[in-house]
C-alpha positions in Angstrom: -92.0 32.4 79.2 -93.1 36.0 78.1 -89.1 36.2 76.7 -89.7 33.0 74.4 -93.0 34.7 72.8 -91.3 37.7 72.5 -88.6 37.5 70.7 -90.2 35.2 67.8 -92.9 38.0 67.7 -90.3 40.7 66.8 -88.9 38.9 64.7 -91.9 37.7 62.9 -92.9 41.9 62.4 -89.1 42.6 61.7 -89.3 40.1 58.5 -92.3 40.9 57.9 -91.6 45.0 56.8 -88.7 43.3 54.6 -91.5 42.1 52.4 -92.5 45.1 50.0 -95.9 44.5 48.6 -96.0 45.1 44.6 -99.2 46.0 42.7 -100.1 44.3 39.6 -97.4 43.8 37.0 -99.1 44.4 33.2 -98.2 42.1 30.6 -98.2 42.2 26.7 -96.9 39.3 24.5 -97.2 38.7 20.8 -96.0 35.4 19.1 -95.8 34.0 15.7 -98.8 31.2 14.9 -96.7 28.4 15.4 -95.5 28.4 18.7 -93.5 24.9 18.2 -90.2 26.3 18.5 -90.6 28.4 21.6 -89.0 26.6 25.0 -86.9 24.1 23.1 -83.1 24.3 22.1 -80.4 26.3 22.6 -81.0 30.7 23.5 -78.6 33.1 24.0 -79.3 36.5 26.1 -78.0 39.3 24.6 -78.9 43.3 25.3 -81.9 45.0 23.0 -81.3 47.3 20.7 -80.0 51.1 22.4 -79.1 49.0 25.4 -75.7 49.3 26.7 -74.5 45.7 27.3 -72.2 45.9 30.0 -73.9 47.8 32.4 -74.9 46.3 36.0 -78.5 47.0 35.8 -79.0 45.3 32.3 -77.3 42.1 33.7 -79.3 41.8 36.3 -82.6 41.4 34.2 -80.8 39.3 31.8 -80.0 36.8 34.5 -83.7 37.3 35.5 -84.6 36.3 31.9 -82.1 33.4 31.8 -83.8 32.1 34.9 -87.2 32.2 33.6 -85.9 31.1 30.2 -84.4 27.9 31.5 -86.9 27.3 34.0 -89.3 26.9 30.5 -87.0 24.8 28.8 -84.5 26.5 27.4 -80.7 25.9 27.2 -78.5 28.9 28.1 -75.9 29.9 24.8 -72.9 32.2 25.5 -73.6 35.7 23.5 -74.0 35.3 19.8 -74.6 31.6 19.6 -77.5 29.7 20.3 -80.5 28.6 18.0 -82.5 31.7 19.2 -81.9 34.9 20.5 -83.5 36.6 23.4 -82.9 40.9 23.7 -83.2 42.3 26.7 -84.7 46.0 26.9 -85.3 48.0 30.0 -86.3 51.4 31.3 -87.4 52.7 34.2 -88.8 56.0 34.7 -89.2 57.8 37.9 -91.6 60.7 38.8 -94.1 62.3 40.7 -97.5 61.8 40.4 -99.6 65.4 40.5 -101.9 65.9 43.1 -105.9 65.3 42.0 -107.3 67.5 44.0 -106.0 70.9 45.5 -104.6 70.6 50.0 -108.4 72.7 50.5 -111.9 71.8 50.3 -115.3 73.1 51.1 -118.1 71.4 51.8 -121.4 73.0 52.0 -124.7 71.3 54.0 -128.2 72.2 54.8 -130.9 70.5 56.1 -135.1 71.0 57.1 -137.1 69.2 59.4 -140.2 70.3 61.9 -138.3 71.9 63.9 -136.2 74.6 61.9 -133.8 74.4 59.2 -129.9 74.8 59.2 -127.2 75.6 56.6 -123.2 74.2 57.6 -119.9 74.8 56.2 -117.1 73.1 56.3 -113.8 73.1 55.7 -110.8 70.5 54.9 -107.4 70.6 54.9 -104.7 68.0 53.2 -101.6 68.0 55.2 -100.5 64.9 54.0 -97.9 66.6 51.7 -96.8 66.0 47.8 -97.7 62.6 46.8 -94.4 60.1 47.3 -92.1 59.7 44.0 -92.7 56.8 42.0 -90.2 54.3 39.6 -91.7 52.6 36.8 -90.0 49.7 35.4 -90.5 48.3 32.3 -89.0 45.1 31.2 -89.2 44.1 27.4 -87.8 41.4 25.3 -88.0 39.6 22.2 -87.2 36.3 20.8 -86.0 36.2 17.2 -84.7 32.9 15.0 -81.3 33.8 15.1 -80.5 32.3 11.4 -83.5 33.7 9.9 -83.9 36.5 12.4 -87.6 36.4 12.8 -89.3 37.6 15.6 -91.1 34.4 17.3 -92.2 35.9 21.0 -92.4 39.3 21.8 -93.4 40.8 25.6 -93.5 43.4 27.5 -93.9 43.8 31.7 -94.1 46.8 33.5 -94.7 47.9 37.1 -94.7 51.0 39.3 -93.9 51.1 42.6 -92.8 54.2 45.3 -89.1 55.2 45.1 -88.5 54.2 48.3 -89.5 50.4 48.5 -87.2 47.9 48.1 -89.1 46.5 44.7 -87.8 49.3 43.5 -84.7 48.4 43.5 -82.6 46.3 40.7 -81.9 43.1 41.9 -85.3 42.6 43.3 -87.2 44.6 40.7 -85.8 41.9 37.5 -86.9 39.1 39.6 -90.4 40.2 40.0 -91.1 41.5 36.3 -89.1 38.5 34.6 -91.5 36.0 36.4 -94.4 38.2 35.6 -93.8 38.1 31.7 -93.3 34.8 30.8 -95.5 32.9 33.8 -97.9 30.9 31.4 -95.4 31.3 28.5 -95.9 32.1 25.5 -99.7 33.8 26.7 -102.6 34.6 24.6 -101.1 36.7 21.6 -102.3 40.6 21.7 -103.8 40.1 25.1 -102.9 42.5 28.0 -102.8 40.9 31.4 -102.0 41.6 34.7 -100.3 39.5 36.9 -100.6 40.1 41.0 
């Protein structure tokens, strides 16, 4: 019987640890006053401007952006057709974050009362080491007429995570920020959010 609890519990934690926790995801969107042609007709996915358009990491948030896209209404267009046009930005950044406060710290005390008074020192060391790298992803795109070429819907998502969980990663990164930037499409206009 202790076998049979066992093994679901290990499995339970295993899992578990494959589930990288992400802090919030800040959104931006702008849109034109008349939101009427946003989520209807045909949109084709196409890389932003300085974006190179056949490279692995790009696809991956334009399939992302298709998803979410479709999921609101749209129909997918192959590249350069479509009534609208959605470009796909990214960048991600990685870096370390500088340590606020030096690895030493002294703290000084004192204290009176009826029976005598006392003065204490004290000391404290950081051993934790450098703060851990972090990647910051930024996800950006922009929905233009594409006869007219006016902008309609323009967002941005970004999130920053350590360089060494899994959100960090591509495939699982897009997925995140895409749903994060258009969840309650097409959003307040101006208004920064974030999104847990």
């Amino acid at each position: 019987m202790t076998f049979r609890i066992a093994v679901p519990l290990a499995l339970a934690l295993a899992l578990s640890g494959c589930v990288a926790p992400v802090g919030p995801v800040e959104v931006t969107r702008f849109h034109a006053a008349d939101v009427t042609p946003l989520g209807k007709g045909t949109i084709g996915i196409e890389a932003g401007p300085g974006m190179e358009a056949g490279s692995l990491e790009l696809q991956a948030y334009q399939a992302a952006v298709n998803q979410q896209l479709q999921r609101l209404g749209y129909a997918t267009a192959s590249s350069g057709a479509g009534d609208q046009v959605a470009l796909v930005r990214v960048s991600r950044n990685r870096y370390r974050p500088e340590r606020t406060r030096g690895p030493v710290s002294v703290g000084v005390g004192g204290s009176t009362g009826s029976y005598g008074s006392g003065v204490g020192l004290g000391i404290g060391i950081d051993l934790s080491g450098p703060p851990p790298e972090q990647v910051e992803t930024q996800l950006s795109v922009t929905i233009r007429d594409r006869k007219s070429g006016t902008a309609l819907w323009e967002g941005r998502a970004t999130f920053t995570v350590s360089a060494k969980s899994p959100m960090a990663e591509t495939a699982l990164g897009a997925a995140k920020v895409a749903e994060a930037l258009f969840r309650g499409f097409p959003g307040t206009s101006g208004e920064t959010i974030e999104v847990k």
